[in-house]
FIKOLZA-1660 file (N, C-alpha, C; in steps of 0.1 Angstrom, whole numbers, plus 5000, padded with zeros to 4 digits):
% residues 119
   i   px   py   pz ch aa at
   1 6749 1424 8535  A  X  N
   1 6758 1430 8545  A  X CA
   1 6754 1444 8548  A  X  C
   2 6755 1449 8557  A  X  N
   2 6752 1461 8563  A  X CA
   2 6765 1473 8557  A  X  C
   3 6760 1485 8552  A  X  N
   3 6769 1490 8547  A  X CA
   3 6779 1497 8561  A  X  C
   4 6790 1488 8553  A  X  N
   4 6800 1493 8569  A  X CA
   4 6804 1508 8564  A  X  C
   5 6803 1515 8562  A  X  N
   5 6810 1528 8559  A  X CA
   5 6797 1537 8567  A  X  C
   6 6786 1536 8569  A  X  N
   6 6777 1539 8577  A  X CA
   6 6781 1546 8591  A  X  C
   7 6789 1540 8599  A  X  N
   7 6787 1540 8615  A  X CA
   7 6801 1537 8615  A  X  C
   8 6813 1543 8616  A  X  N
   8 6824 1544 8617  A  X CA
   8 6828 1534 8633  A  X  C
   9 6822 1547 8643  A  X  N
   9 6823 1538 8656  A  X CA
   9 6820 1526 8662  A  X  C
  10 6811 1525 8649  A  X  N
  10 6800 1510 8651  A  X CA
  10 6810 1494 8644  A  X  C
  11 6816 1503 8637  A  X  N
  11 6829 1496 8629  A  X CA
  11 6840 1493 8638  A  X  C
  12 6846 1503 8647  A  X  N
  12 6857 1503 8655  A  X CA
  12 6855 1491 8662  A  X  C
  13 6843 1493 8670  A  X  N
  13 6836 1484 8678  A  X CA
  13 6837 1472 8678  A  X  C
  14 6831 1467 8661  A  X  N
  14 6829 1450 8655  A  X CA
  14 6843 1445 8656  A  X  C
  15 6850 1457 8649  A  X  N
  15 6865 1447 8646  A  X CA
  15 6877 1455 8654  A  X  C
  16 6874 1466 8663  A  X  N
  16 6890 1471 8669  A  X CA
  16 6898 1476 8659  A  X  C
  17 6893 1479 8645  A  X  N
  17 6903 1485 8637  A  X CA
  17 6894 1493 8629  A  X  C
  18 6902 1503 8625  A  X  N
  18 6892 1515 8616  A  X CA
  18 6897 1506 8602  A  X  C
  19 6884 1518 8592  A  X  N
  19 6880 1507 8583  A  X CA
  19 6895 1510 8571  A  X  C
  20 6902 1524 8574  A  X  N
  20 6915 1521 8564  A  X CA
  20 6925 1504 8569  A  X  C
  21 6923 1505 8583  A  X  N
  21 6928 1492 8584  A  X CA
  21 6924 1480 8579  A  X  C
  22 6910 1484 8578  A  X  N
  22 6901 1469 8576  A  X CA
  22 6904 1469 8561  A  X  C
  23 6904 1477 8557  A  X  N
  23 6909 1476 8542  A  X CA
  23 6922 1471 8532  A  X  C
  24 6932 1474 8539  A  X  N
  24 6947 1472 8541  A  X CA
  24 6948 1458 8540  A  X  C
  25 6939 1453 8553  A  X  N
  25 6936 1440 8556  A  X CA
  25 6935 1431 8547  A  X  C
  26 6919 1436 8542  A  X  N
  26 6912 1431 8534  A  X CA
  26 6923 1427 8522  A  X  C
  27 6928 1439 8515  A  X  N
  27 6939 1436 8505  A  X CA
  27 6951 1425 8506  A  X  C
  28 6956 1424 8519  A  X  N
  28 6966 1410 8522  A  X CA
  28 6960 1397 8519  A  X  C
  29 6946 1397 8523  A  X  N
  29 6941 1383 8528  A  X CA
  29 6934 1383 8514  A  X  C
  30 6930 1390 8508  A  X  N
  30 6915 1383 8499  A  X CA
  30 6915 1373 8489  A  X  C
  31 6925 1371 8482  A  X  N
  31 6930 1363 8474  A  X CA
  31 6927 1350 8482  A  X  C
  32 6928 1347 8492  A  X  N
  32 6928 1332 8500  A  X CA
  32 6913 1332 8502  A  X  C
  33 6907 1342 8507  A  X  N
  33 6891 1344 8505  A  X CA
  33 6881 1342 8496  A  X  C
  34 6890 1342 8480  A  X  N
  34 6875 1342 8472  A  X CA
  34 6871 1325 8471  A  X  C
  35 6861 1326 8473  A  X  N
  35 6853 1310 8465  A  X CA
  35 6843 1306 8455  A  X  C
  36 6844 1296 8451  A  X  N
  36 6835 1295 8441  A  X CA
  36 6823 1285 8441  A  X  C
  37 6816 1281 8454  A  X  N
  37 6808 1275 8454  A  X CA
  37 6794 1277 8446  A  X  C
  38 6783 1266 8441  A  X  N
  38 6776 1265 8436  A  X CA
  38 6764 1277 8442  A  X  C
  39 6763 1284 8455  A  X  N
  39 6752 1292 8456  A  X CA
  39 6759 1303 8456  A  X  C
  40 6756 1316 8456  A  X  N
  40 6761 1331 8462  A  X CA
  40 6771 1330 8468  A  X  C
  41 6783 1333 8471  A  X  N
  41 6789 1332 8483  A  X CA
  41 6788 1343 8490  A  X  C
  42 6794 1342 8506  A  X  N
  42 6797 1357 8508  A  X CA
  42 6811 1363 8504  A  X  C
  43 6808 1377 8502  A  X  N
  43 6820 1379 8498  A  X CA
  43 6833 1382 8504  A  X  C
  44 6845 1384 8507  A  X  N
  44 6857 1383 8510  A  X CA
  44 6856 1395 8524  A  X  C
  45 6853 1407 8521  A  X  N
  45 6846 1414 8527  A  X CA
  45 6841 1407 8537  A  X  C
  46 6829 1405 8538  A  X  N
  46 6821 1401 8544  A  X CA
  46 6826 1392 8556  A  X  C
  47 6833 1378 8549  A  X  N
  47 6836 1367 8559  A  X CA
  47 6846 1374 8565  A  X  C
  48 6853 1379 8563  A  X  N
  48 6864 1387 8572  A  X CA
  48 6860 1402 8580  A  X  C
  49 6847 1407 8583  A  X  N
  49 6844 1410 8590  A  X CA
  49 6836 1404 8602  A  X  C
  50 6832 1391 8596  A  X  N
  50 6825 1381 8604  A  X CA
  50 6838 1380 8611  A  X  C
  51 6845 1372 8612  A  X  N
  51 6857 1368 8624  A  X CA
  51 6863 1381 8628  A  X  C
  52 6869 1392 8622  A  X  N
  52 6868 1403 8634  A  X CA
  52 6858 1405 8644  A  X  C
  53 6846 1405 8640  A  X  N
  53 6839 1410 8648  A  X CA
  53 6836 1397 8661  A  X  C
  54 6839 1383 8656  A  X  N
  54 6839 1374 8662  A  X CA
  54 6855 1375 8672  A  X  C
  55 6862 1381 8668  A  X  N
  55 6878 1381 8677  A  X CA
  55 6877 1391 8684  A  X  C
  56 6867 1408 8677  A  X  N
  56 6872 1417 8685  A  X CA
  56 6860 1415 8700  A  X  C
  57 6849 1410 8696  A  X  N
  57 6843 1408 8708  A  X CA
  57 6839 1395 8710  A  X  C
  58 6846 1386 8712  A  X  N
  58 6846 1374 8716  A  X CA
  58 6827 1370 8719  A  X  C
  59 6822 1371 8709  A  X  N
  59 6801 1369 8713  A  X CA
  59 6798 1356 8708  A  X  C
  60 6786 1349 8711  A  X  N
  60 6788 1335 8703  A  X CA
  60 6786 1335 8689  A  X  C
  61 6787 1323 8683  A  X  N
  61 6785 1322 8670  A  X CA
  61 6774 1325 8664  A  X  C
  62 6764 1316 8675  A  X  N
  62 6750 1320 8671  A  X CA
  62 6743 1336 8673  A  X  C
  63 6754 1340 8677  A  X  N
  63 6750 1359 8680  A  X CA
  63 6750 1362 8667  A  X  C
  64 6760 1355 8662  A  X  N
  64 6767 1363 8650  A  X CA
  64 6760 1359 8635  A  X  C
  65 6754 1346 8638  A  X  N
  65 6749 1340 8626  A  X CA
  65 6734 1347 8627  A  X  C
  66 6732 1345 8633  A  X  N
  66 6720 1357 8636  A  X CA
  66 6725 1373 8630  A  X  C
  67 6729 1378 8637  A  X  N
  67 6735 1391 8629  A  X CA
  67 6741 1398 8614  A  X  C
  68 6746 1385 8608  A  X  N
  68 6749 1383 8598  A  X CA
  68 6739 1373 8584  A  X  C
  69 6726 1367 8597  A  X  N
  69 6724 1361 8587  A  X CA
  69 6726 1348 8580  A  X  C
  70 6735 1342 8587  A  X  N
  70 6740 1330 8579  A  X CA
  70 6738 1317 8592  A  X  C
  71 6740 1308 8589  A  X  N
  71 6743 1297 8599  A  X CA
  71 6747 1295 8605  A  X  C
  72 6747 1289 8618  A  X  N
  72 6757 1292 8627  A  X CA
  72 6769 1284 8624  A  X  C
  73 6767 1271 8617  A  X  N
  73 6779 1258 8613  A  X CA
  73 6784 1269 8598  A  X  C
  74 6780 1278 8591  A  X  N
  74 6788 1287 8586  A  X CA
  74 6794 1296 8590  A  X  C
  75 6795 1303 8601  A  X  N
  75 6797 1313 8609  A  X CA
  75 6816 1308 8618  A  X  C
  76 6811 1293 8620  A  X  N
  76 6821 1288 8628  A  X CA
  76 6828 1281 8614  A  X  C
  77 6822 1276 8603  A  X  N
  77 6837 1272 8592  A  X CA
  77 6843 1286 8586  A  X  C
  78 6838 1300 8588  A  X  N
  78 6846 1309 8583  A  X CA
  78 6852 1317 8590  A  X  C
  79 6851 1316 8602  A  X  N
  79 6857 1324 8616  A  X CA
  79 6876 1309 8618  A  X  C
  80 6867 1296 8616  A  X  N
  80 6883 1290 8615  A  X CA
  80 6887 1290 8603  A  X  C
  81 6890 1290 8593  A  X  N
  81 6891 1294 8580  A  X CA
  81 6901 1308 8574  A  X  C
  82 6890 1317 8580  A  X  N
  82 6898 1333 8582  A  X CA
  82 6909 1333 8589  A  X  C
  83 6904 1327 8602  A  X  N
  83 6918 1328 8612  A  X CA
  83 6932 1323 8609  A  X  C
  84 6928 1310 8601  A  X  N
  84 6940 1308 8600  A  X CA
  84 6947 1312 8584  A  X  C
  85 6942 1320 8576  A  X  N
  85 6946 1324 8568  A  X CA
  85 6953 1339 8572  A  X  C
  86 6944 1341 8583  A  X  N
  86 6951 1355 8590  A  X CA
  86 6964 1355 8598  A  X  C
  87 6967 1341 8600  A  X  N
  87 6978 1335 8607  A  X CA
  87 6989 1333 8600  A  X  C
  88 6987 1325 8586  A  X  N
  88 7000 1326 8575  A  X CA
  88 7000 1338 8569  A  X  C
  89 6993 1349 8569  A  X  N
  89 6993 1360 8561  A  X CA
  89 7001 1371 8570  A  X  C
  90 7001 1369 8584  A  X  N
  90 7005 1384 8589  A  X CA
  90 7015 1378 8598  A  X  C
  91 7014 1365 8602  A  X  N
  91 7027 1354 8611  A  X CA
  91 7042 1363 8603  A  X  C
  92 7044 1361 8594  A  X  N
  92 7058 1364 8592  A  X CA
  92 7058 1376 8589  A  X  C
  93 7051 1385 8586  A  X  N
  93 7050 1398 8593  A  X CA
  93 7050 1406 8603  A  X  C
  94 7040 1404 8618  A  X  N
  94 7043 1405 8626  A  X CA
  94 7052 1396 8638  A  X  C
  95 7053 1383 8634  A  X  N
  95 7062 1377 8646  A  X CA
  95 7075 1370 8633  A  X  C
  96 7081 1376 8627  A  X  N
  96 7094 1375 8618  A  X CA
  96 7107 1365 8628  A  X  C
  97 7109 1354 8622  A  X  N
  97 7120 1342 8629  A  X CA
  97 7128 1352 8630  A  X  C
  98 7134 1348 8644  A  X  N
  98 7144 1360 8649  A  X CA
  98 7158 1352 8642  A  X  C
  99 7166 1362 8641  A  X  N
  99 7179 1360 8636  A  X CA
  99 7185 1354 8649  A  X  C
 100 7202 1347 8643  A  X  N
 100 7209 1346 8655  A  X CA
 100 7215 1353 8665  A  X  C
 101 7217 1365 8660  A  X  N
 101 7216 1375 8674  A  X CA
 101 7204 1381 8680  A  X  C
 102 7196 1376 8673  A  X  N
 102 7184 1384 8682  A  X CA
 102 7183 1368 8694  A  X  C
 103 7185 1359 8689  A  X  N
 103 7183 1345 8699  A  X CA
 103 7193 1347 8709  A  X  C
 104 7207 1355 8709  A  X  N
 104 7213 1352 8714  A  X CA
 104 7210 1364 8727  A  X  C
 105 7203 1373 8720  A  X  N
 105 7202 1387 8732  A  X CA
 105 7193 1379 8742  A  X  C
 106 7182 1371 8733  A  X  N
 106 7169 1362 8743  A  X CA
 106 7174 1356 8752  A  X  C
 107 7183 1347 8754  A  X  N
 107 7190 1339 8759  A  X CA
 107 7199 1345 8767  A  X  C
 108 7203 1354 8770  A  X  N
 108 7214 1364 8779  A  X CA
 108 7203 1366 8783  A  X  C
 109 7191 1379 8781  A  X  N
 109 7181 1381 8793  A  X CA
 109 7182 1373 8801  A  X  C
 110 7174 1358 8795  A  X  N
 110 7169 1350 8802  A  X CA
 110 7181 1343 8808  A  X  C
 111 7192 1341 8807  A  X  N
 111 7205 1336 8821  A  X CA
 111 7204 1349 8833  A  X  C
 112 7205 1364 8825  A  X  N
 112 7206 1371 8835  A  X CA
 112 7192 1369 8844  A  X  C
 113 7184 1370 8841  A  X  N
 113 7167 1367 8849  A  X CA
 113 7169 1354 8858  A  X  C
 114 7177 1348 8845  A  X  N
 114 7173 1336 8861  A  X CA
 114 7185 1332 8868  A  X  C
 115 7196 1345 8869  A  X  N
 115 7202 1336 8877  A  X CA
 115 7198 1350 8891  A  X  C
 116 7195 1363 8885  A  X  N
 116 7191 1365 8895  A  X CA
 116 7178 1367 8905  A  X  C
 117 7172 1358 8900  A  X  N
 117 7163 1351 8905  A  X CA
 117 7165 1341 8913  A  X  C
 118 7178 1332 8915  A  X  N
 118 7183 1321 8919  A  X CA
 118 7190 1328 8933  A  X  C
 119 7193 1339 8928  A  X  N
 119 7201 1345 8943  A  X CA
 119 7196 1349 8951  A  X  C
% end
């Protein structure tokens, strides 16, 4: 892997987040990251800069497997993989089940919206 501490902006770039974020990150998720397959793996690090850089600029796989190096049928099992570990990891973090008053404010907007919309 390319030393990301290198090229700061070249970092912002791949993944939309500076690297104290990517690190932060890195610390929530890694534990669901490590593996123990029979060759090298990549490291935790790694796969999870692979799918930012795959989310922050939407490029193909094969851009990336190229880039990175690896396969492109590896590139796409750790870009879905990450994602969705990125999903149970930060889901109840950032989108937290709203309480009953917070449902109940949602639901008044939404009468007020639509009934004046109706008029």
């Amino acid at each position: 892997m390319k030393n990301i501490d290198a090229d700061f902006k070249q970092f912002f770039k791949y993944t939309r987040m500076t690297l104290d974020v990517f690190e932060e990150l890195l610390k929530l998720v890694k534990e669901n990251l490590q593996k123990t397959p029979s060759k090298k793996p990549l490291s935790p690090a790694h796969r999870l800069l692979i799918t930012l850089h795959y989310l922050a600029e939407g490029c193909s796989m094969q851009k990336l497997a190229w880039y990175y190096r690896v396969g492109k049928s590896t590139v796409h099992y750790i870009i879905n993989e990450i994602a969705e570990v990125l999903w149970d990891k930060l889901c109840p973090i950032v989108l937290p089940e709203p309480t009953k008053e917070q449902f109940k404010k949602i639901l008044d907007r939404t009468i007020f919206i639509t009934k004046k919309d109706s008029v």
